[in-house]
Every structure is written in C-alpha cells, then in structure tokens.
N, C-alpha and C positions, 0 to 999 in steps of 0.2 A: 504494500500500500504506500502510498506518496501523499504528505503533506506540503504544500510548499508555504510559509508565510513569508510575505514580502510587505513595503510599502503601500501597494496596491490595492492588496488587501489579501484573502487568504482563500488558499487553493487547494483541492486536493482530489482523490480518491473515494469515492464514497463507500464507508464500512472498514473493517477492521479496529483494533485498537485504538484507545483514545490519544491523541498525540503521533500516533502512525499514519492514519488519514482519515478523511472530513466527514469525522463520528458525529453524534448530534452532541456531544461534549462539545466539542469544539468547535460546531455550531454558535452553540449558547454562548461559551467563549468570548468569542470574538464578537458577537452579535454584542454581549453586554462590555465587551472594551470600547464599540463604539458608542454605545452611550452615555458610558463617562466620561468618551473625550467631550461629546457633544456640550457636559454640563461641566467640563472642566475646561473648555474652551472658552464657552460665553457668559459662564457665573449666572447665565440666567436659570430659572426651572422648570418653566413649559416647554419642551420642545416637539416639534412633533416631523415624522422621516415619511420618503414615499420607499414603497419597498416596490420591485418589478421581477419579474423572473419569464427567461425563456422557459421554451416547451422540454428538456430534459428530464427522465423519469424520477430522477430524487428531486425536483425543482418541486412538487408539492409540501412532500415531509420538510423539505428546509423551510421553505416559504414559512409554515406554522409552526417551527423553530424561531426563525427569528423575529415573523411579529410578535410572537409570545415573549419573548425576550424583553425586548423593545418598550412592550405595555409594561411585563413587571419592574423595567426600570425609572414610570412612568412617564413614559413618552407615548405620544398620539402617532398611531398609524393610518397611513395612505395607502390601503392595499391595490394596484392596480393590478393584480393578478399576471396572466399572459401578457407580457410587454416584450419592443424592443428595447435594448440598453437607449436608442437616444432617445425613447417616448421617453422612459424612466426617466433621463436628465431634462428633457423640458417640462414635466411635471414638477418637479423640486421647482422649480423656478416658478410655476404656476399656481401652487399651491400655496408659495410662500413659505415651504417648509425649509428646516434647519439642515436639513440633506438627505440623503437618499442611501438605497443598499441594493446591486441590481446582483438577482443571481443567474451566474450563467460560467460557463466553464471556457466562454467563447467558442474556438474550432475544436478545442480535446473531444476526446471522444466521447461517448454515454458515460462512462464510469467516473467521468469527475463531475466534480460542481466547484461552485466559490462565490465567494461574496466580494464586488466587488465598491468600494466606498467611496459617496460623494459630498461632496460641502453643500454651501447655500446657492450657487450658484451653478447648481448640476452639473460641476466638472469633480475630475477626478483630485484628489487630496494630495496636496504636497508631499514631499519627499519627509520634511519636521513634522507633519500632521498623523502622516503615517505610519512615524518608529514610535509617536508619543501611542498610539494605539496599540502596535506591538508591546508597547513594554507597561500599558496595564494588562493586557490581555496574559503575559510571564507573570506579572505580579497576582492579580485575578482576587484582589482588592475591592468586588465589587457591594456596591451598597442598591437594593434594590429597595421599589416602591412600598409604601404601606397601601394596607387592602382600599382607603379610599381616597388614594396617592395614582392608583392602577391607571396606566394609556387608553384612550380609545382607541378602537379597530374600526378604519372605515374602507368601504372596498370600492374602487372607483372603475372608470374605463379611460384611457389615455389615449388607444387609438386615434379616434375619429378626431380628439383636437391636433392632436401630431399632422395628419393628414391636413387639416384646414391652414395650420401655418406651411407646412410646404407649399401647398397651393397660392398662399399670400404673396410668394415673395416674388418679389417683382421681376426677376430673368425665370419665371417658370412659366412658359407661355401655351399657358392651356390652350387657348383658340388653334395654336401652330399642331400642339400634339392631336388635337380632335380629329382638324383637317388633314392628318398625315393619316388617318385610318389605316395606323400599325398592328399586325400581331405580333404580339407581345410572349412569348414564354416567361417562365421564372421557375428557379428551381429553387423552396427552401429547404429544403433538408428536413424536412418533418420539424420543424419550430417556428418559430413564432415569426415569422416571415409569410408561413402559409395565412397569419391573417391579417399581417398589415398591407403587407404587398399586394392584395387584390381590391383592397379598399383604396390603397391610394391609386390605381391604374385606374379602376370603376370611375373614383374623382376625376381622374385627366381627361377622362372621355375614352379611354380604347375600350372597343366594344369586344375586337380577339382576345381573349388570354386564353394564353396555354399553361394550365401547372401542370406544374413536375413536382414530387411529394411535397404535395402540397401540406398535407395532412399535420399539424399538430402534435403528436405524440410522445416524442422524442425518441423514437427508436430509429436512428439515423438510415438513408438509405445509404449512404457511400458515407466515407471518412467527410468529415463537416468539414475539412478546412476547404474554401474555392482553389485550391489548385488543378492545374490543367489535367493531374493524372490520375485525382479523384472525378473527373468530370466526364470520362470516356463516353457513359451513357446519355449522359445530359448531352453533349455536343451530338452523337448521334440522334436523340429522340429530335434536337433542334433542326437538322437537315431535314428529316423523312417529313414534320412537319410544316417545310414552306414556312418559317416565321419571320419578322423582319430582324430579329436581335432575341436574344434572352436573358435575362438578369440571374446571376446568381448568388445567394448572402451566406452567410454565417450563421449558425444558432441566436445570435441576438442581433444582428441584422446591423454591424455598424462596418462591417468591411460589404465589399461591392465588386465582385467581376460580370464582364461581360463575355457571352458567345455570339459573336457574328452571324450573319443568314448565312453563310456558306457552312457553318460546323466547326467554325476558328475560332478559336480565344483570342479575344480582343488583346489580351496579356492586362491582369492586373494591378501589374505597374501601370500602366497607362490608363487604369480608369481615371485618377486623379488629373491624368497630362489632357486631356482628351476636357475635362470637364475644365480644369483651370484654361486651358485654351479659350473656353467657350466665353468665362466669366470674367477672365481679362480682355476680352475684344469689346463687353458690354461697359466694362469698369476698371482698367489702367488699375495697377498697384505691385506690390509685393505677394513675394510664395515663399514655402516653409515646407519643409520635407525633411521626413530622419535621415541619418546620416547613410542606410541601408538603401533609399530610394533611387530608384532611376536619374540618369543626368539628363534624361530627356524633359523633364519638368523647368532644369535652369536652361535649356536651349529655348523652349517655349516663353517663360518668360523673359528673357533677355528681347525675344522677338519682339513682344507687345511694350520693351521699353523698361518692365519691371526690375526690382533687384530679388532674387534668389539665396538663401539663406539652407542650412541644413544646423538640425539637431540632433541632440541626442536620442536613439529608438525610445519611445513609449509617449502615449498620448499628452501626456499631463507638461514632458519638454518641448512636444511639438506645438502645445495652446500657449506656452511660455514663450518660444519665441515666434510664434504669430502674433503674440497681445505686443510684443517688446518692439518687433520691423510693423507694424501695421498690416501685416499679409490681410488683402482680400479674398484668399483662397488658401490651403495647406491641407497636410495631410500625410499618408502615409502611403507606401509603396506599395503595402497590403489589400489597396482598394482602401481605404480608409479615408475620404471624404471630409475634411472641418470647413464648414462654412460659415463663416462670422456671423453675416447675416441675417443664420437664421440661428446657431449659439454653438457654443466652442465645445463638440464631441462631434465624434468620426459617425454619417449618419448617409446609410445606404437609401433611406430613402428619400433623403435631398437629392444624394448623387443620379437614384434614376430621375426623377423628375427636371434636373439639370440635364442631363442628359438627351434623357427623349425630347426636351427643347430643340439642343442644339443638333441633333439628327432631323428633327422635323424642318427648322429655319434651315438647314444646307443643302435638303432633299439629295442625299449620296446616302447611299447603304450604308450601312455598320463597317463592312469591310471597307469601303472605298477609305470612308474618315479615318480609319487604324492606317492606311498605308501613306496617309499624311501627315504622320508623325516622323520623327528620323527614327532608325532602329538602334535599337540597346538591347540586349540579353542580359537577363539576370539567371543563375543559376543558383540557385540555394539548396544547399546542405545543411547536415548537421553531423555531432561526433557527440556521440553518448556518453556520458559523464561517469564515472564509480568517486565512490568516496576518497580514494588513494590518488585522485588526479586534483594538481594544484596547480587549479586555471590561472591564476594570476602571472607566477611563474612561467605558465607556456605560451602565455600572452607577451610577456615580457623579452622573454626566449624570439617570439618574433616578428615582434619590433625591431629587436638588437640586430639579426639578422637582414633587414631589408631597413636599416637605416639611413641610407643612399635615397631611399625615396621620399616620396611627400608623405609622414606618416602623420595622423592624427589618434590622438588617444585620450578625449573625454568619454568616449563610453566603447572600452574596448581596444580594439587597435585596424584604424581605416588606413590599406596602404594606398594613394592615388598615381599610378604609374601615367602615362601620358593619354593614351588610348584606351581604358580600362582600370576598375579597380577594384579591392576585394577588401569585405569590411568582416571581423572576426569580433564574436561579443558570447557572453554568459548570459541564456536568457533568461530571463525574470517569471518564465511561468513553466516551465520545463528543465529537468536534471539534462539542458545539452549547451553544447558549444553552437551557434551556429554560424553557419563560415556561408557569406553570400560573396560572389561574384558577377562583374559584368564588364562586358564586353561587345566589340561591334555585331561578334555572332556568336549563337548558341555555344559549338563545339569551343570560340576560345576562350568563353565566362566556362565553361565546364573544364578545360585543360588549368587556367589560371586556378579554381576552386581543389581539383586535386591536386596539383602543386603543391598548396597552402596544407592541405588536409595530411600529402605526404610529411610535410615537415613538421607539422603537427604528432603524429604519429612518430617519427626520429627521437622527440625530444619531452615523451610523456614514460 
C-alpha cells in the first residue's frame, strides 16, 4: 500500500494499515489537520468548506469521512457531491466559503484516492500552508466541536453554474460553435466528466455528441491518464465514427487532450499552444508554462508579441507566476488549461469551450489547426523509485555531468541543449523519477530521454 503526504495534500492507496495507505484513519487525519489550520489560520470560528469528489469507487466512503470530520470540528459543509476539481474551486469562491477539499486521485488509477486542499480563493495552498497542515496532522492535536458547537451539512449542485460562467466569458462564442454544427465525441473515463461534459456541449449548442464511457462509476475503462497509449480505442471508436474532434479529460476533468477527425492526437502538449494561440490573437499578453512544457507555447507567444515565462511543475507555481508576469493565459503541458479570466485552476472545461471557438471562427479541421503549430516531441518516462535510491544525489550526479550546458535546477534538474531539452524531477504524487524529453522528432526526444535514463541507471 502507498501513502504519499505532500504539501498538496495527501494521497494514497485505499485500504491496508493505518499510516501505510489512505485508511479512513487517515482520512479523518488529515480531514481534521485541515480544520485546525483553517481556525488557526484566521483566529476566526465559523468557518464553513465546499467539499467535491470525482466518480472513483472509495470517492463515496471518503466523501462521508470527511464531511463528518469537518462538522465534528465544527465547520459548515458544502456538499457538492459529483464535481469536477474546477467546479469544486469556483464554488469556494461562490459560496464564500473559507476553502475547499476536492477528492480525486487525479489520472492514478481506481485504487487510490486523496484529498486535495484549497484556500478562500479556490486555488490550491501554499507550499507554508501546506507543511503547517502536515505537521498538525504528525502532531494530531486535534480539538473537536461540542454537541451544539457540531457543522452543518448542506448538499448542493455546482454543475450547471460552472457551465453558465464558461459560457459568460467573453472569447467563448457560442453563436460560432452552434453554427459550426460539430460532432462532438468525448471520452470521460467513467467520472465525472460523463456529467459535466455533456451539459456544457448541450449549453454551446452541439446537437452530435458522441460519449465514450460516459458512465459515472469509476470503474475506469482504460488507464485514466489522457495519454496517446491509453487512448488506442478512443482514437479508433473517433474514426469509425465520422466526428469532427473529440475531447478527452481526466477523473476530475482539469487536464484536457484532444483527438482529431482523422484518429490523431492533437498531442496534449499542444492543447494549451492551440488554445493560448486563440486567446492571445483576441487579447495581446503574457504565458506561463512549467518548466516540463512544450517550447512551442514561447514560439507562439513570442508570435503575438507576448513574453513567455516557465515555472516550476505543479499548479499552485504555475498560478504564482501567472498572478506575478500578468499571463492572460498559462498552464501546463499536461492539457492543463489556467484561464485568468474565468479563475486560477487548470479547467478542461474552459479549454473545450475555448477551443470549439477557435475551430468554429477558423472553419479548418482539428487536424489542419494541429499542423499549424511548429512541431516539438515530448517523450516522457519514468524510473521507479525503492527506498535505497537517493534522488537528490543522482540529480546532483547529473547536473555535474552535463555542466557545459544550460542547466537549470529550481525544481529538479532542466538540461536546455540548443535544439532540444530534457527536464528530470521527483514527482510529488508518485514513488518515481520522471525524466521528460523533447525534441524536433519523436525518435530524438526518445534517444535524448534514454541517454538520460542510461546514466541515471550508471550512477544509482
């Protein structure tokens, strides 16, 4: 079983031992560390959280883990049940509530879950907000409500507004997506995509949808994460189908790939390039991408005039340096989507809605628009971790080794060679190394990432 607690918040396996993975001990845990930060943060004593949870089959028994938590530490709950993570963040904000707690294991598979924790302003918690939570949660210090001290439970639906502010915002040109009378596929993976994602297509006006497990359940049909080689069937069901595009999300719907009408993946990376394109040609500014993303996003914005910035991977450095350059746009390589606009977390379904815009206003296929990008290849690996491996050291190990190049090392170590470049980090939600690469073509982001991977292996 796997635990992981991070900053973030706290991840694991669901079942086994308490302290080995995400038992309902450590549920409650964690669920009551965030309530003390809550009333140790603001000195105040009413506070009240939205809580949201994808479709994954432990997603009910937590969900009534931690509202219970929550009330006995007397704090008022916002149950919105079935959400995506960015319904979940613009409820906090809508509510007026003191923060939020979305669960979702993101892309892992069925067997994990995790809590992941928001402030007042539905973005995810500092790096200082986050260890002071870990380290009530070690201490476990907690002091709960008296019987008529207890939280209320109230259970709401977030949908439908989530869906009406997308449609508000001003570059989403409904009239253009009507009159484009697209079929539409989407594949959610059995969560909670199958129900926002049809609710907001129904709002644009496309009268075709095609789902692909659609179904809520969380019994995943393929590996959740959108990559190209979990996708075999989906890109095939999109051919035989005749659709114009198909959208495909993640368990909590905040990362975003597309498949083109021919049965091509638009590439992931490029749902971000593809959408900042659209949104700097309406509104002139800055972009913000981790340090893992595509360089085809600073080619594009350079085009339209902008400055280009990259941070460190994980959402909460990529909204830090968006709020800090003014980015009108940012995001992550992953499909990950931050539109200022409409508020500062990574949300798939801004990105389709931005999207089907800017396909409808160019009238060019899905595939035409993907081949007016410059090409980049990314290759991503990983190298499995054991207890006896000290990542820092083999990080360090090669750095020293490719010292001659551009290295950068605020999160990890990014070598920048001329034409290509491979960025090596410890990831924050998984026991792995992962080692991304890119280059002008597939095979030499895969030749540069084994390179890396060999010498990695030399010196573990």
């Amino acid at each position: 079983m796997t635990l992981i607690k991070s900053i973030s918040g706290i991840r694991g396996t669901i079942g086994g031992k308490a302290g080995d993975g995400l038992s309902p001990l450590d549920v409650v845990k964690f669920s009551a560390a965030y309530g003390k930060w809550l009333t140790e943060s603001t000195g105040a004593k009413n506070h009240k959280v939205v809580v949201g949870r994808d479709a994954r089959i432990s997603g009910e028994m937590v969900n009534a883990l931690v509202c219970a938590t929550l009330s006995g530490m007397g704090i008022d709950v916002i149950n919105i049940g079935l959400a995506t993570t960015p319904t979940t963040e613009i409820a906090v904000t809508a509510e007026k509530a003191d923060g939020g707690i979305i669960l979702t294991a993101s892309h892992n598979p069925k067997q994990w879950n995790a809590l992941k924790l928001l402030n007042a302003k539905g973005e995810f918690l500092s790096a200082a907000d986050g260890a002071a939570i870990l380290k009530y949660a070690e201490e476990e210090s907690f002091c709960f409500a008296e019987v008529d001290e207890l939280g209320t439970m109230t259970a709401k639906d977030y949908t439908a507004e989530h869906v009406r502010q997308v449609l508000a915002l001003e570059l989403v040109d409904v009239d253009a997506v009507k009159a484009a009378n697209f079929t539409v596929a989407f594949d959610a993976v059995n969560s909670v995509g199958g129900i926002a994602i049809p609710a907001l297509l129904e709002a644009l006006g496309v009268k075709n949808i095609v789902p692909i497990n659609e179904a809520p359940t969380g019994h995943f049909a393929h590996v959740p994460e959108p990559l190209p080689e979990n996708l075999v069937d989906t890109c095939r069901i999109v051919k035989e189908q005749q659709v114009d595009l198909c959208f495909v999300v993640d368990p909590d719907v905040d990362r975003l790939s597309i498949i083109s009408e021919d049965g091509s993946m638009f590439n992931e990376e490029y749902t971000l390039v593809a959408i900042a394109d659209y949104v700097l040609s309406k509104t002139p500014g800055n972009t913000v991408s981790n340090m893992s993303s595509s360089r085809a996003l600073r080619v594009i914005t350079q085009k339209h005039g902008g400055q280009y910035s990259a941070s460190a991977v994980g959402e909460v450095n990529v909204v830090a340096q968006m709020k800090a350059t003014k980015a009108v746009i940012g995001g992550e390589g992953n499909g990950g989507v931050i539109y200022p606009a409409s508020h500062y977390g990574r949300d798939a379904l801004v990105g389709i809605a931005l999207f089907l815009s800017q396909l409808a206003q160019s009238g060019e296929k899905c595939s035409e628009l993907r081949k007016s990008y410059p090409d980049y290849f990314i290759s991503k690996n990983k190298i499995e971790l054991t207890p006896g491996i000290d990542v820092d050291k083999v990080l360090e190990k090669v750095e020293q080794i490719y010292a001659n190049e551009q290295v950068c090392t605020i999160d990890g170590v990014k070598i920048d060679f001329p034409d290509e470049w491979v960025h090596l980090r410890k990831s924050n939600t998984e026991p792995i190394i992962r080692i991304y690469a890119e280059s002008t073509s597939l095979q030499k982001a895969d030749e540069l990432a084994l390179k890396i991977i060999d010498t990695i292996h030399e010196n573990i």
